[in-house]
Structures are given as C-alpha cells and as structure tokens.
C-alpha angles and dihedrals in degrees: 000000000000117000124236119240106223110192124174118227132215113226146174125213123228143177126244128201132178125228138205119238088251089066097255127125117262111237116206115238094211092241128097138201106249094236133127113274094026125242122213113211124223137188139214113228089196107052090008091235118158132228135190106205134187097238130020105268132258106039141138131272126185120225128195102253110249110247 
C-alpha cells in the first residue's frame, strides 16, 4: 500500500469583498435563492444593482504564505 504524503502549509488569512460595477461595496441581504447550489443576494446601496453571488460577502479565504 502507497504511503500519503502529510505536509503542513503556511497561510495567511484574508478578507474578500465583493463589489458592484459602480465601484461601491455589495452589502448581503440576508436572504438567498434556494438553488443548488445556493445563491446569496446582495445589494448596492449606491446604484441599487443586485447580485446573486456564490458565498455571503464578505468572508474569509485562506492563502499559502509567500516565501
């Protein structure tokens, strides 16, 4: 049997945010589309444009640490 290979990572943790095409921060609505997968609306409080997005924005994604 092969052995598995277990290595431990570095990362750093970052936020991501989603933005409208004006330039403005989407905002969740707290509501989603029952899809699947499901899809998280957000609105623009700027040009009042809505998105249905993949994840609730913001949120947090980790990243390997540059060496």
């Amino acid at each position: 049997m092969a052995k598995t290979k277990i290595v431990d990572v570095a990362v750093v943790p970052y936020q991501s945010k989603a933005y409208c095409e004006c330039g403005e921060e989407l905002k969740y609505k707290g509501s989603q589309k029952m899809c699947n997968p499901p899809l998280y609306i957000h609105h623009c409080e700027k040009c009042g444009k809505t998105e249905n997005l993949d994840k609730v924005y913001p949120c947090l994604v980790w990243r390997e640490r540059k060496k």
